[in-house]
C-alpha positions in Angstrom: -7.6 17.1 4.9 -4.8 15.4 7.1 -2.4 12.9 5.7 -0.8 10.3 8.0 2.6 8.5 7.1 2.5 4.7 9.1 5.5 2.2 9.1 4.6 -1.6 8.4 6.9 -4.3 9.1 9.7 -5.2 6.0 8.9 -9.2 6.9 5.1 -9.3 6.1 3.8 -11.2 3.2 1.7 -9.9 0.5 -1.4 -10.8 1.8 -0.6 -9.6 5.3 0.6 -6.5 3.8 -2.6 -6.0 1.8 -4.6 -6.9 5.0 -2.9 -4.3 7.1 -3.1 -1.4 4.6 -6.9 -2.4 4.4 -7.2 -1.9 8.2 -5.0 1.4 8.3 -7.8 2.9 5.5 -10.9 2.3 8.0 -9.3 4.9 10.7 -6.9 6.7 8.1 -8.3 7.2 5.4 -7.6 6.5 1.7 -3.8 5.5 0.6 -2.3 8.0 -1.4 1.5 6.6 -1.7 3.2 3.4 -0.9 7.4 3.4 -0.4 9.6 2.3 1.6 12.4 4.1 4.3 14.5 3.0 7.1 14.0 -0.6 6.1 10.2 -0.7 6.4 7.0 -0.5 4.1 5.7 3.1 4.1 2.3 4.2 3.1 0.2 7.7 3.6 -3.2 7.9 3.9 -5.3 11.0 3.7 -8.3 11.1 5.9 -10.2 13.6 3.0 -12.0 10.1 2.3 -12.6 6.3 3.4 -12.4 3.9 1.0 -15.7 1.7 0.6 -13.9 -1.3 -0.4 -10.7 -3.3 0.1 -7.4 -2.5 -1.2 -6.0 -5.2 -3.0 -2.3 -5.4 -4.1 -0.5 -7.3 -6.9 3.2 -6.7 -7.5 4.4 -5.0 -10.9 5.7 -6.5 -13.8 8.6 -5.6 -15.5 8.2 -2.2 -13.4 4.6 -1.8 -14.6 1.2 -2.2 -13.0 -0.5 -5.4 -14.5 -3.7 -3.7 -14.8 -5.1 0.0 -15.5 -6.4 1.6 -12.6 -4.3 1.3 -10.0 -5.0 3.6 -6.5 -0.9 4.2 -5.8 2.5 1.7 -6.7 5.7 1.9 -5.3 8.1 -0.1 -3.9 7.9 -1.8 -0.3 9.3 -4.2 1.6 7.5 -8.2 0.9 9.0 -10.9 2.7 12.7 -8.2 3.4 13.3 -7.7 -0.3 12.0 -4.9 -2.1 9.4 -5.0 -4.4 7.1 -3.5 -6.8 3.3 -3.4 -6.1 0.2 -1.6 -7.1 -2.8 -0.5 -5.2 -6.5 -1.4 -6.3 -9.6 -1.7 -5.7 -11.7 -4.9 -5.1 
C-alpha cells in the first residue's frame, strides 16, 4: 500500500476538479483525503485499490455532506475560494 499526495490547480471549476480527481484514481488509486495547502487543492490517493467508478463531488451544506456515503470531504480550492465538498461514488 503506497499513498500519493498530487496538487490540482486552486482555479478549476467543480466539474473540472471532479474530472481531474477521476483521472488521478485510474493510475493512483482510490482518494483517501481531499484539503487544501499552499494555495492549491490537495488530495491523496492510495494505490491499495482502483476505484471501479467515477468520483463525483458536490459541495457541503452548512459544513455537512448532502448525502450519507461520502468516500472523503474537505475543503479545496473551486474557482480560488475555499470550499466544502464531498467525495462519492456514481
Amino acid at each position: 500500500m503506497t499513498t500519493t499526495d498530487m496538487s490540482f490547480n486552486a482555479e478549476y471549476q467543480l466539474t473540472t476538479l471532479q474530472e481531474a480527481l477521476s483521472d488521478a484514481e485510474v493510475a493512483l488509486g482510490t482518494i483517501v483525503a481531499l484539503g487544501n495547502k499552499n494555495g492549491k487543492t490537495g488530495a491523496r490517493f492510495d494505490d491499495a485499490s482502483f476505484p471501479a467508478t467515477r468520483l463525483r463531488l458536490r459541495t457541503l451544506v452548512g459544513g455537512k455532506a448532502p448525502l450519507p456515503g461520502a468516500v472523503t470531504e474537505g475543503t479545496v480550492f473551486i474557482i480560488g475560494q475555499k470550499i466544502g465538498v464531498a467525495a462519492y461514488r456514481q
